[in-house]
N, C-alpha and C positions, 0 to 999 in steps of 0.2 A: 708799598703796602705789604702787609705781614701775609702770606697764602694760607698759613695756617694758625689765626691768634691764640685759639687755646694749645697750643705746643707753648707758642713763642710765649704767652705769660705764666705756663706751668714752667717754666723754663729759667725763666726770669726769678720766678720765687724760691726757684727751686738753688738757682746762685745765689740767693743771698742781697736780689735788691730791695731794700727796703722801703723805695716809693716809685710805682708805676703810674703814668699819667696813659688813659685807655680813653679814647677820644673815638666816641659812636654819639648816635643819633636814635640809637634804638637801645633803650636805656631795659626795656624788661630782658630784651635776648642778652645785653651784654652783660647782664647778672645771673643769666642761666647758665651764660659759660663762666663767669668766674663760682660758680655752683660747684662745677664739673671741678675747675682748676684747684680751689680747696680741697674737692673732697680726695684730689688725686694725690696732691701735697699733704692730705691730713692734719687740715689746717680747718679753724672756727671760720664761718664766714658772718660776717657782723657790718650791717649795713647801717649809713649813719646820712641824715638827711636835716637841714637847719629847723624843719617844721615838727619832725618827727623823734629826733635822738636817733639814737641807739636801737636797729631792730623796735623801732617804735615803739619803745619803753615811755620817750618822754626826757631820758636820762639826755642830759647834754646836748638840748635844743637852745635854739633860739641863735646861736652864734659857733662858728665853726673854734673857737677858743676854749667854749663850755666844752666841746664834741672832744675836742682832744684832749680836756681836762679827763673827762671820765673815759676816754679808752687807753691812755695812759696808766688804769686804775687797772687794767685786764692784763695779768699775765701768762695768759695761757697762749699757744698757737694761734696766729689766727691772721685771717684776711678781714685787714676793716677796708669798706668802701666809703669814700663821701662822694655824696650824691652833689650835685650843682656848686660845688667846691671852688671855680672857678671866679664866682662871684665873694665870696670869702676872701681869696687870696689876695686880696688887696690890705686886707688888715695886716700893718706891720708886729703885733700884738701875735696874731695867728701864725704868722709865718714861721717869726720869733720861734714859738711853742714847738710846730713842728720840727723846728732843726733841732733842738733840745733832746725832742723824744726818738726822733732818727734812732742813732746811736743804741738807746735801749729798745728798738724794736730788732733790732740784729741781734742782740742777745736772747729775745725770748723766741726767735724764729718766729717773724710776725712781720709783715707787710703790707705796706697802705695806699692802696689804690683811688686816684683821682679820676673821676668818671665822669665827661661832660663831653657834648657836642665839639669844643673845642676848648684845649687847656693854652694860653700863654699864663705860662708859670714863671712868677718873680725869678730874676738873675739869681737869688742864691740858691734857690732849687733846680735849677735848668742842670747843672752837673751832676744833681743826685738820682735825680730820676731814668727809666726807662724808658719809653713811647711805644705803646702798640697801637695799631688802627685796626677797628673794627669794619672787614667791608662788608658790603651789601652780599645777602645770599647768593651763592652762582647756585646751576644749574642742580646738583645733587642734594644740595641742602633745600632747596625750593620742593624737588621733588617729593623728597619724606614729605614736606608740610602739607603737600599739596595729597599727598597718598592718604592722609589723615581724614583729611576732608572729604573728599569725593574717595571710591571704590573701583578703581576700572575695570570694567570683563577682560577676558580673554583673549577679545575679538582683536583684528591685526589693526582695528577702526580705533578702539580704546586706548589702544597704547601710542598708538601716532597722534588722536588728538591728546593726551595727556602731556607727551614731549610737546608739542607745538603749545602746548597752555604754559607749560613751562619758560619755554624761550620767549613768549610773548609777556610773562612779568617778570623777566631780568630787569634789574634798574628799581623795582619797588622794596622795600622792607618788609620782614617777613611778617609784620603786624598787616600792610599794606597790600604783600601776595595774596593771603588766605581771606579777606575782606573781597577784595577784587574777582578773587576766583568765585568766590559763592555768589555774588549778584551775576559774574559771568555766565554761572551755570542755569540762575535761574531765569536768566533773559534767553538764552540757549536748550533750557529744556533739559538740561542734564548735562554730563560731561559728551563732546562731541564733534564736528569739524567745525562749528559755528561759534565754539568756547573762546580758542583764540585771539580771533576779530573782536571778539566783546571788551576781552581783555586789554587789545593794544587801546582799544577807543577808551575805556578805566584809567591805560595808564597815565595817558595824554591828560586825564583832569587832574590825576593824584601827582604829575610830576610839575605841575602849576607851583606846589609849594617848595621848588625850586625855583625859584626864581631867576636864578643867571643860566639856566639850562630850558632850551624848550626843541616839540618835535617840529621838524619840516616834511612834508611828503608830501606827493604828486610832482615831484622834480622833471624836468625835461633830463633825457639822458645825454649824450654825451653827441650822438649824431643830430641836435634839434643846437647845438656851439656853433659857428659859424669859423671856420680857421684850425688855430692853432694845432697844427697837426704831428709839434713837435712836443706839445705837451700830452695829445690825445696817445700819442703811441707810448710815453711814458707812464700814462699810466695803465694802458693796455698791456703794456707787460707786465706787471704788477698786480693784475688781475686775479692772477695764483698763487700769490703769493703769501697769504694769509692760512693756507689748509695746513693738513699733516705732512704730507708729498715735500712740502716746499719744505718743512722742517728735516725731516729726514736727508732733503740735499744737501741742508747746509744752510739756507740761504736765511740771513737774518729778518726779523719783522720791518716793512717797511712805517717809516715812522710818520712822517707825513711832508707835506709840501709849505713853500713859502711864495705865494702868487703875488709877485709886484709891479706894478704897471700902471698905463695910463686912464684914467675914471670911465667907466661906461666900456669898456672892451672884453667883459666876459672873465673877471675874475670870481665872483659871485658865482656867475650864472656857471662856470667852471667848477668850482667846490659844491654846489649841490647835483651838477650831474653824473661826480664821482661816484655818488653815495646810489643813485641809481645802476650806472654802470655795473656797479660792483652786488647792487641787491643789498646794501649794508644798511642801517636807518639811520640818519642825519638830523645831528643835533646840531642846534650853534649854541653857541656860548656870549651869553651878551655881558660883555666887560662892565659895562654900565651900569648895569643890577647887582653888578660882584661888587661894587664899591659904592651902593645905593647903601648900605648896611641898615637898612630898616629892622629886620629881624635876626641879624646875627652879624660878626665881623665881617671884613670882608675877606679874611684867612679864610673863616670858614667856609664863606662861601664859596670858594674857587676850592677847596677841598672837595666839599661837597658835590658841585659840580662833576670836579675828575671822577671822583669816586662812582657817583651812575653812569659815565660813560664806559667805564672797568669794567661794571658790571653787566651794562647793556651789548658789551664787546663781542664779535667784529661789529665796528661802527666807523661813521665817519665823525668828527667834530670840529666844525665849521667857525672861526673867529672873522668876521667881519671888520676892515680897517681896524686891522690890531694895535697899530700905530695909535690910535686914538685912546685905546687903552690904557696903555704902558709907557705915552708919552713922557708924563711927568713923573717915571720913576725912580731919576736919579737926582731930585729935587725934594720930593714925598715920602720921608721915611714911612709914614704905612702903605704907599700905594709902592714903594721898594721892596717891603715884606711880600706883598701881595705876588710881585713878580717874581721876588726868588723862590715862591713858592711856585709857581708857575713853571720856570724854569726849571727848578729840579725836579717834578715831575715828568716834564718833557723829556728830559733826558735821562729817568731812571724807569721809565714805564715799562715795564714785558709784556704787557693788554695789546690786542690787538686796536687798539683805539689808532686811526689815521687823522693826523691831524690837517686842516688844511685852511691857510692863516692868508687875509688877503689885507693889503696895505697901499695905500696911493702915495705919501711922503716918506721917502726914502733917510730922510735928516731928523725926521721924528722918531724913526725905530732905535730903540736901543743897541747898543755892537753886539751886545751878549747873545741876543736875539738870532742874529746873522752868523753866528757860531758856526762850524761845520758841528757834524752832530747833533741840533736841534732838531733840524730838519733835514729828508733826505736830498732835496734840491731846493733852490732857489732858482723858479722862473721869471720872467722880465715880459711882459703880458704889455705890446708894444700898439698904436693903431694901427686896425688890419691893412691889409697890401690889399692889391687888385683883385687878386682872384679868392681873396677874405671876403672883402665889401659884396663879391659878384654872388658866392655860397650864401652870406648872411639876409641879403635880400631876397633869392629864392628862397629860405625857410623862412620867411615870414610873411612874404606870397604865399604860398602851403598852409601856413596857419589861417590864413583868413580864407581860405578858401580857393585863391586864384592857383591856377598854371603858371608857373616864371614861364615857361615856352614862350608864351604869347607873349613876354615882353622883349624888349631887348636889352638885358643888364647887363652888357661889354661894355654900352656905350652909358648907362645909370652909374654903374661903377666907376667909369672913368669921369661922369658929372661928381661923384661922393667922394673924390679923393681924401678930404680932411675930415670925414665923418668919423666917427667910431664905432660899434656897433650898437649902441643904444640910443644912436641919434637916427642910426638908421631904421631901428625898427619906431622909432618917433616919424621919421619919413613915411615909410610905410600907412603909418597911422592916423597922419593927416594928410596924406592923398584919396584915405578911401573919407574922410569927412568933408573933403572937397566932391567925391565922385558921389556921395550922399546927398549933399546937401541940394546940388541938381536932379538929382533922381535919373542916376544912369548911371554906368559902370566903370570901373577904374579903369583909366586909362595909360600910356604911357607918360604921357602929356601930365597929369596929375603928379604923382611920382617926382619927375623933373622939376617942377614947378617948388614941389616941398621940398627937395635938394635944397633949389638955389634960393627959398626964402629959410634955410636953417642956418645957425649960425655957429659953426664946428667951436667944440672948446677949445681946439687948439688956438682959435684966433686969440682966444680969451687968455690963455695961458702959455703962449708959446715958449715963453722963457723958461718955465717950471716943468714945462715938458721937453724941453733941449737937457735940462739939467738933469732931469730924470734917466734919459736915454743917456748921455754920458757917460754918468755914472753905472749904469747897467752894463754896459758895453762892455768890461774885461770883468765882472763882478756878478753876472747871473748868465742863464740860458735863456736864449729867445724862446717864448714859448711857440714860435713859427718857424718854418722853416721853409724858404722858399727862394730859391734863385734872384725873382725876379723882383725882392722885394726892393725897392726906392727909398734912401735915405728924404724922406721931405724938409728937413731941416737942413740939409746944406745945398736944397736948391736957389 
């Protein structure tokens, strides 16, 4: 993404491109900067829409063919816009016309910018054009808007909730900020420390109309994981790595993780305690609604997507069996697009966005995926060892209340050897509806009893899970690290 669009498209007009494809979502702001960008070039700005014509004369509606009949007829300077242009460009008639007038728009210093949520532009225009992206207001541009609105005092109170109003509608559109903000103020009483809160709770409904993007919070942190104590400390160090400090060492932005392993061992529950750890807010990203395309492509919508995490940044972004996603991308030429979109995102981002991408079938992921430089690692997220299963069933005694003391989990842990850890916390669950169901309290005896009536997936899968750890074996990082840990597959 462009950091700064009105440079990059004063810039653009200002070399002599004669058709820009400007690809936002917020159609009144990104006519206010190409406002700015005419008037800097000295250029007409003349805006043209299929319902409207011409600066809503009338002149050359009805068909983006008419549109360019009669701006064709202008030879002065000038920036024409078409507005939902996108849907036109399928007329080979239309296309036609503008390649025609190309040429004589270079000669009158005049430039025609395409304006849509999302432009794929006919193969004979894809060379002539420019691309700029319009993103989501950050933090100084939110602020003017927000200064407009509300008035802050002087007080040290005013100006720290005004910043925290701010950071709390990163991620909205500026149409979307300044709506947000004024119901936040009026359920808050004015601008104040209670503004914020109102606002994260606005933004959670207005980010609805993203649909491949939604928020997570109340995560467990990272000590409520059972294990992995080679993944814990990786990202323990990494914890600072996001401020200024860290830029000035040197140390590049961490980009994010690739969590692969066997089902139910705390990949999930691992990528949402990052976003805790760290205090970042934790979005996922559901693949599923990016290729639902109900209301736009599904380019656009994985743009769209990236685009509010950028903006929402430092963040974490959470992809759930991504495998599932991107399975069929080198079979699906648009779910192909989709992912080199994806892709070169990933690996062109400078947002603090951490991405953290969790997958069960290793044969389903794409190679490109498993790239070095996607990701900063690739962990191998195995079922836990002894003294795993021993931690994960004390934090889940703790959660319902009991003491592990009073039990004895050397000897539970070595009854759950093939469990995982979401069988165990299912063990757990149906021992206290056994110690219920009597009307008396959990016992050890309970406990054991739901061990040996569960029936570990490994029995179910053992093969797929051999295969799995095989292949991890010279090809990722155990996300544990432990002396003691027991190959169980080659006993």
């Amino acid at each position: 993404m462009n950091p700064n669009p009105t440079q990059e498209l004063t810039l653009l007009v200002q070399s002599g491109w004669r058709l820009v494809a400007l690809e936002s979502f917020e159609e009144d702001r990104a006519l206010r900067v190409l406002e700015r960008v005419a008037a800097s070039c000295e250029r007409r700005l003349l805006v043209w829409s299929v319902a409207a014509g011409i600066d809503s004369s009338g002149r050359g509606a009805e068909s983006l063919e008419q549109g360019l009949r009669a701006m064709a007829e202008i030879e002065e300077p000038a920036l024409f816009v078409l507005l939902d242009a996108r849907r036109e460009l399928d007329d080979t008639r239309s296309v036609r016309r503008l390649r025609d007038w190309l040429p004589l728009c270079g000669k009158r210093r005049q430039t025609v910018v395409l304006l849509g949520p999302t432009l794929e532009l006919p193969l004979e225009l894809v060379r002539e054009a420019g691309r700029v992206d319009l993103p989501l207001p950050r933090v100084d541009e939110l602020e003017k808007l927000f200064r407009r609105v509300v008035t802050p005092g002087e007080e040290d109170s005013q100006a720290a909730a005004l910043e925290a109003a701010v950071r709390a509608a990163l991620g909205l559109t500026a149409a979307e900020a300044v709506r947000v903000l004024r119901k936040a103020c009026s359920l808050a009483g004015g601008l104040n420390e209670k503004t914020a809160g109102h606002i994260i709770g606005e933004k959670k409904q207005a980010l609805r109309r993203t649909p491949a993007l939604s928020f997570h919070d109340d995560a467990d942190g990272l000590e409520q994981v059972g294990g992995l104590g080679e993944l814990k400390h990786w990202l323990r160090d990494r914890r600072r790595a996001f401020g200024e400090r860290a830029r000035r060492f040197g140390l590049p932005l961490p980009r994010g993780l690739l969590l692969l392993g066997v089902q139910g061992c705390g990949k999930s529950l691992s990528a949402k305690a990052v976003a805790r750890e760290w205090q970042f807010p934790l979005l996922r990203l559901d693949l599923a609604a990016v290729f639902s395309g109900r209301d736009s492509s599904p380019e656009a919508a994985i743009r769209e997507a990236t685009a509010v995490a950028e903006s929402i940044s430092p963040a974490v972004l959470w992809i759930d069996e991504i495998e599932k996603g991107f399975a069929s991308s080198g079979n699906d030429a648009h779910a192909s697009r989709v992912f080199g979109c994806f892709l070169s995102w990933l690996g062109e981002k400078r947002s603090p966005v951490f991405v953290v991408a969790t997958a069960n079938e290793v044969t389903h992921l794409p190679p490109e995926l498993l790239r070095r430089g996607r990701f900063d690692e690739l962990f191998f997220v195995d079922l836990p060892t002894h003294a795993e299963r021993l931690e994960i069933l004390a934090i889940h005694l703790r959660k319902q209340g009991r003491d592990p003391v009073q039990f004895e989990l050397d000897q539970l842990a070595t009854d759950a050897e093939r469990l995982s850890g979401a069988e165990l916390e299912q063990v757990v669950g149906a021992a206290l509806y056994s110690a219920f169901a009597e009307d008396r309290e959990l016992t050890e005896a309970d406990i054991t009893k739901a061990i040996h009536d569960s029936v570990p997936l490994y029995d179910t899968y053992e093969d797929r899970i051999k295969e799995l750890r095989d292949w991890a074996r010279t090809r990722a990082r155990p996300a544990s690290l432990d002396s003691r840990m027991v190959d169980l597959f080659e006993r």
